[in-house]
N, CA, C and O atoms as a MOPAC input file, in Angstrom:
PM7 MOZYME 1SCF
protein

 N      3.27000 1   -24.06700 1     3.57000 1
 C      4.28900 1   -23.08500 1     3.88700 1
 C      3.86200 1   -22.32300 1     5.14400 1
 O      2.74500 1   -21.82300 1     5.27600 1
 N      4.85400 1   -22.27400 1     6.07200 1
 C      4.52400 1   -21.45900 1     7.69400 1
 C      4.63200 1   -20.22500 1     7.14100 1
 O      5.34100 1   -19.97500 1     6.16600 1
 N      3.65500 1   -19.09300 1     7.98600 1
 C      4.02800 1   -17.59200 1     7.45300 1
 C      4.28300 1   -17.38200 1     9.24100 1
 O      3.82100 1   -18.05300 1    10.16300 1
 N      5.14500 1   -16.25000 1     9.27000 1
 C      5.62300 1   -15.94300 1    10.70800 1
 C      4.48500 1   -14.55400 1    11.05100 1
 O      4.25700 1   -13.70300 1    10.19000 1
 N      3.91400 1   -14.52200 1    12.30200 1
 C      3.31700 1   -13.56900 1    12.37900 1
 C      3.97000 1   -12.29900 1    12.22600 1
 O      5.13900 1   -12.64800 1    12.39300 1
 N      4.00300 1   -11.15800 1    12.03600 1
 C      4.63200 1    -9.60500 1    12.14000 1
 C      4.74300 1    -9.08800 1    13.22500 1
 O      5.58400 1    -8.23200 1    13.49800 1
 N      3.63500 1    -9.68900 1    14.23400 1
 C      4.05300 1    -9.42300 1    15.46200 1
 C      5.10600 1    -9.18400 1    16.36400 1
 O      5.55800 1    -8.36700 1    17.16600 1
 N      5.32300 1   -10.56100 1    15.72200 1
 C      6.89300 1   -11.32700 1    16.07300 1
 C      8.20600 1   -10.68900 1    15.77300 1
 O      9.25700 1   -10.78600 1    16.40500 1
 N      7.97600 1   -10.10200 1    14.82300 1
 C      9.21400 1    -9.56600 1    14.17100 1
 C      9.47300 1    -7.95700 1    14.49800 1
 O     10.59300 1    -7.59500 1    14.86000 1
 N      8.54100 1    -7.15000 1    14.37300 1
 C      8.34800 1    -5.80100 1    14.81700 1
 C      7.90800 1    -5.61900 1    16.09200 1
 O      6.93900 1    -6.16800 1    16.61700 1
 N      9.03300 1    -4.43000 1    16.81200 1
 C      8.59500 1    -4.18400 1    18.15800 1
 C      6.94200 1    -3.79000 1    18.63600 1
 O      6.17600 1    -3.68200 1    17.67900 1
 N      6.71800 1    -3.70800 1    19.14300 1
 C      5.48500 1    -3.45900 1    19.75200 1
 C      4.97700 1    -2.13200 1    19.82600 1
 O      3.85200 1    -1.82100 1    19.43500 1
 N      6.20800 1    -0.96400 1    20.57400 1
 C      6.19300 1     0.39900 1    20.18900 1
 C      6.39600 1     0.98300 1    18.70900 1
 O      6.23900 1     2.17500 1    18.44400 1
 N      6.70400 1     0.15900 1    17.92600 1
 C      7.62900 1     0.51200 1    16.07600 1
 C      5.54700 1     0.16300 1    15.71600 1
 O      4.92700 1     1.16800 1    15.36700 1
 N      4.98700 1    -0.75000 1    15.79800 1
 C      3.20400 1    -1.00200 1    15.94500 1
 C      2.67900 1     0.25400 1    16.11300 1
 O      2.28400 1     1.14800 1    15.36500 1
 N      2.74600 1     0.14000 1    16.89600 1
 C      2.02500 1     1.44200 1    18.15800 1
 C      2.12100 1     2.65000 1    17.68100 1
 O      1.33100 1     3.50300 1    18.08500 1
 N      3.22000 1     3.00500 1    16.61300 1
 C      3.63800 1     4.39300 1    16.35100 1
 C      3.12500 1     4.21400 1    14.68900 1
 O      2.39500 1     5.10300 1    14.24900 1
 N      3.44200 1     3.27100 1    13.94000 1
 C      2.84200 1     2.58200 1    12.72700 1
 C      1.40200 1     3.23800 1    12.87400 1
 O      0.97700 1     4.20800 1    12.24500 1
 N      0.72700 1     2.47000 1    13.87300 1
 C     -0.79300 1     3.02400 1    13.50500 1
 C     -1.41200 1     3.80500 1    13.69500 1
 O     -2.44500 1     3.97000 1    13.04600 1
 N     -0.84600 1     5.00000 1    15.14400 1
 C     -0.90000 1     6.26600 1    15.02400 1
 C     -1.34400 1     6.85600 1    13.75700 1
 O     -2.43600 1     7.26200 1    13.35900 1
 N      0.29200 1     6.75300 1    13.03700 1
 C      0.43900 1     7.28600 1    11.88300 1
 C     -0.58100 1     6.94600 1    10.80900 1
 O     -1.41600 1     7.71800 1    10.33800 1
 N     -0.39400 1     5.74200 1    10.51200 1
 C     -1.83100 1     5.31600 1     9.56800 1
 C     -3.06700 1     6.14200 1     9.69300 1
 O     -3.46700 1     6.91200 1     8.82000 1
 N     -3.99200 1     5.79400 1    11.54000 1
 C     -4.84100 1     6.48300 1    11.69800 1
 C     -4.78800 1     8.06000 1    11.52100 1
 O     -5.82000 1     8.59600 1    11.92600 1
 N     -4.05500 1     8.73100 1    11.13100 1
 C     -3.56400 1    10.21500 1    11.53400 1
 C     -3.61800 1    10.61700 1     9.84200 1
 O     -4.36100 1    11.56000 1     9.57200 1
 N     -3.03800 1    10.10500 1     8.93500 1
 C     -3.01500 1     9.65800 1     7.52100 1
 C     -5.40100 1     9.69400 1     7.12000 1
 O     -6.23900 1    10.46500 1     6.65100 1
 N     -5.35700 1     8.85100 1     7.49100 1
 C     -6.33300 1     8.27700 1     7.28300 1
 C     -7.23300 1     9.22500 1     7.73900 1
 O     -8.12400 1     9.23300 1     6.89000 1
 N     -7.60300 1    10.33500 1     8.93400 1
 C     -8.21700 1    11.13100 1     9.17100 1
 C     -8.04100 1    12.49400 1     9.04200 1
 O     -8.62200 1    13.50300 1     9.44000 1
 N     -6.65500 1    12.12100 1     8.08500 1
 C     -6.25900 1    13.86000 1     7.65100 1
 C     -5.79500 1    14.65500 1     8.60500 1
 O     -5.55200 1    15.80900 1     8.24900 1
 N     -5.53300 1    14.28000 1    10.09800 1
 C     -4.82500 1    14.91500 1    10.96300 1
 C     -3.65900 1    14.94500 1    10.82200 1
 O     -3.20700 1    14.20400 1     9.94900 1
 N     -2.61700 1    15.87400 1    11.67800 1
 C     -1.21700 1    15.81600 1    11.53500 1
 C     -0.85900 1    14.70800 1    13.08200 1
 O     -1.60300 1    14.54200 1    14.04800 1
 N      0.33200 1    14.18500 1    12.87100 1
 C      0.99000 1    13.33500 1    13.47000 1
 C      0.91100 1    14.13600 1    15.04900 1
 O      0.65700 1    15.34000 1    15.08700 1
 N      1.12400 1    13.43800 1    16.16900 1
 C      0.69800 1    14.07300 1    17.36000 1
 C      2.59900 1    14.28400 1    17.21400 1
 O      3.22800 1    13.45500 1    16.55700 1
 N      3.39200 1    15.57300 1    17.96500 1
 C      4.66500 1    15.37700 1    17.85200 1
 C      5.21900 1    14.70600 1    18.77500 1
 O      6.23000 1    15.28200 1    19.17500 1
 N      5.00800 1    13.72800 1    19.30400 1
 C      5.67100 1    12.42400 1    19.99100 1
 C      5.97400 1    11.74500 1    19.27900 1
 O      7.11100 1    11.35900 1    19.00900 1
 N      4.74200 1    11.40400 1    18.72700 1
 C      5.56900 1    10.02400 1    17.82400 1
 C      5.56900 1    10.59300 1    16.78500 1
 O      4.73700 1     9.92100 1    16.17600 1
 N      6.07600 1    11.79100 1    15.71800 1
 C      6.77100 1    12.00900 1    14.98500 1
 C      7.82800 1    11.89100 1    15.06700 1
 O      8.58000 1    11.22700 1    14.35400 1
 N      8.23600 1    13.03100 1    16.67100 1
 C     10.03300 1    12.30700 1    16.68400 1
 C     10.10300 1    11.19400 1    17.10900 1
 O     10.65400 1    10.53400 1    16.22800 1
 N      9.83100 1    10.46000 1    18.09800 1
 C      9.90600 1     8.89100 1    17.59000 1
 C     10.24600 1     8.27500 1    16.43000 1
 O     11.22200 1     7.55700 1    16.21200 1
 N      9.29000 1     8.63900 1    15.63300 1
 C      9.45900 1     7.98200 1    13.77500 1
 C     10.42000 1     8.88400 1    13.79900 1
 O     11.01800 1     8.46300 1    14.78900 1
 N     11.08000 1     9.89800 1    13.42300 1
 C     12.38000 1    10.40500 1    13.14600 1
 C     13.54100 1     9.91200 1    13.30500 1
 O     14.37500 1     9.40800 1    12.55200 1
 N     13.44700 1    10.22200 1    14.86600 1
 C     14.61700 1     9.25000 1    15.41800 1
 C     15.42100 1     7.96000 1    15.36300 1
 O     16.58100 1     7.58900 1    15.54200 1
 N     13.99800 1     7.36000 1    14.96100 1
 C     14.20800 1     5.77500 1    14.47100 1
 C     14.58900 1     5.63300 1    13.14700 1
 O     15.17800 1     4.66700 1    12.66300 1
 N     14.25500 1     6.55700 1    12.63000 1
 C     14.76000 1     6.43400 1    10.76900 1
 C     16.25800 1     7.55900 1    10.95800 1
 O     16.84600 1     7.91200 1     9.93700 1
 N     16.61000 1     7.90100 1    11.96500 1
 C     18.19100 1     8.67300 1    11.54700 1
 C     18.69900 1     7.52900 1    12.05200 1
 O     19.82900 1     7.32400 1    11.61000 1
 N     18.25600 1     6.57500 1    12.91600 1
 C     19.05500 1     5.60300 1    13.76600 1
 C     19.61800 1     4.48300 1    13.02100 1
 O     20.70400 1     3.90900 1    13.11600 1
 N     18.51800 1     4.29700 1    12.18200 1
 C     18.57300 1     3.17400 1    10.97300 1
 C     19.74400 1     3.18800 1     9.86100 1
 O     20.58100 1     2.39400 1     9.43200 1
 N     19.25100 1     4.85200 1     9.56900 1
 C     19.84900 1     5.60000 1     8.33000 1
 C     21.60000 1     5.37600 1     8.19700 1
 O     22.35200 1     5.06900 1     7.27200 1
 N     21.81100 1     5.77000 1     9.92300 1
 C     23.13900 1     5.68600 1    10.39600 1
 C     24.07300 1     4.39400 1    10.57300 1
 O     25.29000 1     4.29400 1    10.41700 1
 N     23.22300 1     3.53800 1    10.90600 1
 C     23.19800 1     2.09900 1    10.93300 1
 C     23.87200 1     1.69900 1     9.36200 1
 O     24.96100 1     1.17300 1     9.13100 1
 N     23.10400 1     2.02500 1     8.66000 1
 C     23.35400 1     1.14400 1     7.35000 1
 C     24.15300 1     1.78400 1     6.81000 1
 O     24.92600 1     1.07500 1     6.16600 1
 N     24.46400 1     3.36100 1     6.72200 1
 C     25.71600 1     3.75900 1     6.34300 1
 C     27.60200 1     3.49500 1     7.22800 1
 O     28.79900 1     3.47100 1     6.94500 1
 N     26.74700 1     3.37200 1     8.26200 1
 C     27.82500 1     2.77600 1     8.99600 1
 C     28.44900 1     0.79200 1     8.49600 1
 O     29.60700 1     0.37700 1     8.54900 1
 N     27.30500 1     0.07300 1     8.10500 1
 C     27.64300 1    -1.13700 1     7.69300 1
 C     27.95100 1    -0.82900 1     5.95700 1
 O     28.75500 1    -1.48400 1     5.29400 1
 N     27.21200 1     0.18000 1     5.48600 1
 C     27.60600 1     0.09600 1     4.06000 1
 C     28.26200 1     1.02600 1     3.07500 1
 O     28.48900 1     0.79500 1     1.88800 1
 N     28.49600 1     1.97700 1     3.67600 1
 C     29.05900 1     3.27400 1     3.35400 1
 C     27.88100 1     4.33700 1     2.65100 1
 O     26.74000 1     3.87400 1     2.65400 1
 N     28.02900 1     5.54400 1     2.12400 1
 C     27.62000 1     6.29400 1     1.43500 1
 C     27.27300 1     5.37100 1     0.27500 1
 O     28.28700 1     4.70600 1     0.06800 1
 N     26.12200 1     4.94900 1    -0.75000 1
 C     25.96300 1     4.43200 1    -1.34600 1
 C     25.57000 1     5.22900 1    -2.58300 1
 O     24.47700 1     5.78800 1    -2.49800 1
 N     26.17600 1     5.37300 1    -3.59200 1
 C     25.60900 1     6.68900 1    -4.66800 1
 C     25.30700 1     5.98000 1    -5.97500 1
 O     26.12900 1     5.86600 1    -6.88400 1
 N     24.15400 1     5.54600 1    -5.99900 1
 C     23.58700 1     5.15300 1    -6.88400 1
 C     23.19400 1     6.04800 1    -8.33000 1
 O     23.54400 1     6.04500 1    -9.51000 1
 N     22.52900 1     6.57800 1    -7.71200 1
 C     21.51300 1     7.67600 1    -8.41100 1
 C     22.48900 1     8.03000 1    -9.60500 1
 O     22.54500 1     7.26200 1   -10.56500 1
 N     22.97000 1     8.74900 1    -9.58100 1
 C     24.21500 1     9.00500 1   -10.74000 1
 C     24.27800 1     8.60600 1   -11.41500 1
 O     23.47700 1     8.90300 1   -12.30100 1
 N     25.23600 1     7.58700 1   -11.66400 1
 C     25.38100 1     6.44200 1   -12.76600 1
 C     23.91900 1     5.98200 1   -13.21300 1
 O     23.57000 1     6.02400 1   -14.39300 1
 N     22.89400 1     5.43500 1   -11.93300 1
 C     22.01900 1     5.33600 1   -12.76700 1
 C     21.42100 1     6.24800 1   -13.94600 1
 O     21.01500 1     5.64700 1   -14.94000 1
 N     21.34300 1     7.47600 1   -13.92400 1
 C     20.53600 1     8.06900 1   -14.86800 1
 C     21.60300 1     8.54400 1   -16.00400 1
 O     21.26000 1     9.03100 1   -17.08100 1
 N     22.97700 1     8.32500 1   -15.59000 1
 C     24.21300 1     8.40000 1   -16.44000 1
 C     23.62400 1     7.17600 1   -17.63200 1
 O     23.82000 1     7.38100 1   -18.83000 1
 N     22.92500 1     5.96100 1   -17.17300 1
 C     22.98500 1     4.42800 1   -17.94400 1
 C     21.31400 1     4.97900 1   -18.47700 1
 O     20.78700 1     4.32900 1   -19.38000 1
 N     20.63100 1     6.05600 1   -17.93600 1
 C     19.61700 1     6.07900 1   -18.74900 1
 C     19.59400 1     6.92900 1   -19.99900 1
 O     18.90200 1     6.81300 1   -21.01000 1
 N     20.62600 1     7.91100 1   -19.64000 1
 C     20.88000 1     8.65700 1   -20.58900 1
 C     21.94900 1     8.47100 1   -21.76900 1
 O     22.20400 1     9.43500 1   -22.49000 1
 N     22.51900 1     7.34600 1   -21.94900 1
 C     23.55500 1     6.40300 1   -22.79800 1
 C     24.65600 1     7.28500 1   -22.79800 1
 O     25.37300 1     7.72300 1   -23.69700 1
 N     24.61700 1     7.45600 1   -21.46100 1
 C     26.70100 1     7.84200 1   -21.67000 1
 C     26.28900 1     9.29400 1   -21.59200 1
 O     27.02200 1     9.99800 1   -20.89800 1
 N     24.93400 1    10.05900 1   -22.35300 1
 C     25.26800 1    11.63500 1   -22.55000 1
 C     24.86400 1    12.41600 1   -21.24200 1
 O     24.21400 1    11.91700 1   -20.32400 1
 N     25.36400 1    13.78000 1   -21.28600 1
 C     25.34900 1    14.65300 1   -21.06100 1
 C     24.07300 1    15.89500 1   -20.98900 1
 O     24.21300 1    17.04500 1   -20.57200 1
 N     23.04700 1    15.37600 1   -21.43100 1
 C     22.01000 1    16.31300 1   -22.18900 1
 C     21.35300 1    16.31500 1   -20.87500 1
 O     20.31100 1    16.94900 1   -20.70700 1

């Protein structure tokens, strides 16, 4: 079975800001604020994206409606 590198698939800067973060995580520092908003930006961009292809999606609800058997409590 071929595995595709990740390289390949993820931008180079979306990397670059990935391991920032990791390293930043990892040494208990806070995120430098560049590439926080970076990572921000890119996750409202996304966010918008998929509500735009999929609408408001409201899960949550019903789900815990089906955990709670129908009640109210």
């Amino acid at each position: 079975m071929e595995t595709k590198n990740t390289d390949d698939l993820i931008p180079a800067d979306v990397l670059a800001d990935a391991q920032v973060v990791a390293d930043c995580a990892a040494a208990v520092k806070p995120v430098p604020p560049d590439v926080y908003r970076r990572v921000r930006e890119r996750g409202a961009r996304i966010t918008e994206e998929i509500r735009q292809k999929h609408g408001i999606l409201d899960i949550g609800v019903p789900a815990i409606r089906e955990l709670r058997n129908g009640t109210d409590e």
